[in-house]
C-alpha positions in Angstrom: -57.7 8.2 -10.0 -56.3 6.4 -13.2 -59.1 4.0 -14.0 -60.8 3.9 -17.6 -64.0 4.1 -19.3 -65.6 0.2 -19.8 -69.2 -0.2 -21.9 -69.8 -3.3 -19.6 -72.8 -4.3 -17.4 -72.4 -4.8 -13.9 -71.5 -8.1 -12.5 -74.0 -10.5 -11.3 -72.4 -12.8 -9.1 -73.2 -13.0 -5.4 -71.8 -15.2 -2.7 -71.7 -18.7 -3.5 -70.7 -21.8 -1.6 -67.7 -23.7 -2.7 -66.3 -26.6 -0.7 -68.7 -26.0 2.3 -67.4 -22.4 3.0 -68.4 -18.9 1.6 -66.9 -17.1 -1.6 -67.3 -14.0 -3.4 -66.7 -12.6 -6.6 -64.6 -10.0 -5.5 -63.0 -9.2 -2.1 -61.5 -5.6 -0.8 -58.6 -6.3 2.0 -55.7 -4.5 3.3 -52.4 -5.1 1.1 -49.8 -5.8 4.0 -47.5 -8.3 3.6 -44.1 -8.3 1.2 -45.4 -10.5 -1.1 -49.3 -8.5 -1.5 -47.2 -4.8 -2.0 -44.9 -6.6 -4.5 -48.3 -7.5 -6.8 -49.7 -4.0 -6.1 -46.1 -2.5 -7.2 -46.4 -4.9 -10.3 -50.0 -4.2 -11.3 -49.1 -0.2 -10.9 -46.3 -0.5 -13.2 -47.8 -2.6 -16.0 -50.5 0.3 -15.7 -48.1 2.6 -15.7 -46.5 1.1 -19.1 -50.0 0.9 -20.4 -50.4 4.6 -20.1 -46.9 5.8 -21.3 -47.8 3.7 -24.5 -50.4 5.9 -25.1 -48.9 9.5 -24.0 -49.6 9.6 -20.7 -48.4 10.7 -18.2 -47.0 7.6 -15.0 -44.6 8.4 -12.4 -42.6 5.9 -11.0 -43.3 7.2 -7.4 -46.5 5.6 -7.8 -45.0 2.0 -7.6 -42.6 3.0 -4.5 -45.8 4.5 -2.5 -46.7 0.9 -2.7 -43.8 -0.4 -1.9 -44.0 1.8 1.3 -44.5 0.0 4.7 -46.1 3.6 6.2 -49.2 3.9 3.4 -52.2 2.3 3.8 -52.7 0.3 0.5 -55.9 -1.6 -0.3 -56.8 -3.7 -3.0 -59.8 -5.9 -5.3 -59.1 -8.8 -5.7 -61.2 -11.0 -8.1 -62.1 -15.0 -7.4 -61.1 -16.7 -10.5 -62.0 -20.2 -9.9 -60.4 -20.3 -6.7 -57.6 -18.5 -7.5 -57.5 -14.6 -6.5 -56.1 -11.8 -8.6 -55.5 -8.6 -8.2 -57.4 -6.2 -10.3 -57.2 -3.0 -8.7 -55.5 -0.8 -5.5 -55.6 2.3 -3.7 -53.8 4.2 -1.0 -56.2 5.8 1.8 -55.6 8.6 3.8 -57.4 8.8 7.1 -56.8 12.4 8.2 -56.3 14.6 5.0 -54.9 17.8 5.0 -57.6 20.0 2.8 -56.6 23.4 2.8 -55.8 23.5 0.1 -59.1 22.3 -1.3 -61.0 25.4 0.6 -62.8 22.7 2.0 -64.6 24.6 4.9 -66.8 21.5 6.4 -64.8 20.6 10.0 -66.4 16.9 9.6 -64.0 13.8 9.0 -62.9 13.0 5.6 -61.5 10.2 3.7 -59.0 10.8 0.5 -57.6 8.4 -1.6 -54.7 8.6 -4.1 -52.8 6.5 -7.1 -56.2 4.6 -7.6 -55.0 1.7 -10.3 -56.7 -0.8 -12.1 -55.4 -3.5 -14.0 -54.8 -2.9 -17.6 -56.7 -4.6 -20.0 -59.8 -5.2 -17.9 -62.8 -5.7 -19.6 -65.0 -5.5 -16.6 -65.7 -2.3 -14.7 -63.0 -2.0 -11.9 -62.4 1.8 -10.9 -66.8 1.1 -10.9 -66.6 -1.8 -8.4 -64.3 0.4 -6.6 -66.1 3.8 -6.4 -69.1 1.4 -5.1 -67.0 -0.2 -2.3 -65.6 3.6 -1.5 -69.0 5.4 -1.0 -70.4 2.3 1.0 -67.0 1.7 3.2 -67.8 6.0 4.0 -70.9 5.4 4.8 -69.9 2.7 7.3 -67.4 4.6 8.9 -69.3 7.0 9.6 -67.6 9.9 6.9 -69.8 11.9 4.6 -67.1 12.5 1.6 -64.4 10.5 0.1 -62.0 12.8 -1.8 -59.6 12.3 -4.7 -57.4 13.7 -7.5 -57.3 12.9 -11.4 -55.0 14.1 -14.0 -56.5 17.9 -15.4 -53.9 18.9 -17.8 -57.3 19.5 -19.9 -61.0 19.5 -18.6 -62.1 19.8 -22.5 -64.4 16.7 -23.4 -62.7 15.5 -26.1 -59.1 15.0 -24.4 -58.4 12.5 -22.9 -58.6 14.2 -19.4 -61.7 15.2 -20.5 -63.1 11.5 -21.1 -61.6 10.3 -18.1 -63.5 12.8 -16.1 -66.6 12.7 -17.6 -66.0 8.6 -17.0 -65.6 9.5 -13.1 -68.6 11.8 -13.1 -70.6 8.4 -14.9 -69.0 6.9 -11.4 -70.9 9.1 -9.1 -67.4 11.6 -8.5 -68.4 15.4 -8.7 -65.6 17.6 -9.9 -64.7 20.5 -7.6 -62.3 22.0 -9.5 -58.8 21.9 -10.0 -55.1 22.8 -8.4 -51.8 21.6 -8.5 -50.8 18.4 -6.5 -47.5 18.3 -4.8 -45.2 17.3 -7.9 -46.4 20.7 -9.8 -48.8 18.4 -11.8 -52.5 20.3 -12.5 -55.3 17.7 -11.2 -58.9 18.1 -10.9 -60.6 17.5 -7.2 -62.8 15.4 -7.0 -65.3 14.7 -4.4 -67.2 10.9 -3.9 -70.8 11.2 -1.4 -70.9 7.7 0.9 -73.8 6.1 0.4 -74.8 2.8 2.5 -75.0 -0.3 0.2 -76.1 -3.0 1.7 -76.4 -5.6 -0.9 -72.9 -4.8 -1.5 -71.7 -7.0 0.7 -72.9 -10.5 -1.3 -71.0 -8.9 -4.1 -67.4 -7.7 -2.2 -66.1 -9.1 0.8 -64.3 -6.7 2.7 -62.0 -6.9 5.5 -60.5 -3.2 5.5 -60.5 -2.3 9.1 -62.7 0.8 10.1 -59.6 2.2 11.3 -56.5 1.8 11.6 -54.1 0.6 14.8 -52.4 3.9 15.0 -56.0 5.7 14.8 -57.1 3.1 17.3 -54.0 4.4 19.6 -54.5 7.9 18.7 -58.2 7.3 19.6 -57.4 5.6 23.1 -55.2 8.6 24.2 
């Protein structure tokens, strides 16, 4: 998770009706085509730039993954008088491998990695998002939505430290920390679904439940 801290209210805005048809302030869809994984590439790197500015810590492989036909990128994309920008994406993972979480519970689990938001946001993204995670669990049918964020440093001050105590602000419990698979020390974090209805007038969303190949898998 790489979002940031915000001291702004929640949006108001609900569906509206614009030229005889349904909008929405914001909308969560799959990012497929060339064109969508090109902006999600874009929007990681100018994060990325925006967090090397300030000493931290961006690998490029987080632009490739989303440059990568085989992930499963999503993204938020605002209404901005008609147009639609991209303010935010995510890779899910369906079927995570937890082991090494000594995560004991059998039941199906959702992870998500290289969560990005736009930088220089003034409105609460990575909250929108965490929102649209626990409620898209719910719907699924999965109790827990896991993730990793940088934990060079746990101590409040740092700036690990702020970003965490930000995520725990979101709702994310912290389960402790390991090393992900570049060597780099992260805390685990773990996200509880919770069914929001009223979500819905507020983010559109047209993520799938599952996936083809889980459809297929499913079938066999």
């Amino acid at each position: 998770m790489n979002t940031t801290t915000s001291d702004t209210t929640a949006p108001a805005s609900t569906a509206d009706v614009r030229d005889g048809r349904a909008t929405w302030a914001y909308e969560m869809r799959p990012i497929v085509t060339a064109a969508d994984r090109e902006a999600a590439a874009a929007l990681v790197q100018d994060r990325g730039l925006w967090l090397a500015r300030r000493g931290h810590y961006a690998p490029a492989l987080h632009v490739t993954a989303f440059r990568d036909h085989r992930t499963e990128a999503v993204g938020l994309y605002e209404d901005d008088d008609g147009d639609e920008v991209l303010v935010g994406c995510l890779l899910l993972h369906r079927q995570p491998d937890l082991r090494s979480w000594a995560v004991d519970d059998p039941a199906p689990a959702l992870k998500v990695s290289l969560a990005h938001t736009a930088p220089g946001r003034t409105d609460r993204v990575g909250w929108l998002m965490t929102l649209w995670l626990a409620a898209y669990a719910a719907r699924i049918g999965i109790d827990c939505v896991y993730a990793e964020a940088p934990g060079r440093s746990t101590v409040s001050g740092g700036t690990d430290g702020r970003l965490l105590g930000h995520l725990r602000d979101l709702g994310w419990d912290v389960l402790g920390s390991g090393r992900n698979p570049d060597g780099h020390r992260v805390a685990r974090l773990r996200l509880a679904a919770a069914p929001s209805p009223g979500l819905a007038a507020l983010i559109y969303c047209t993520v799938p439940a599952a996936t083809r190949r889980g459809l297929e898998e499913d079938a066999r």
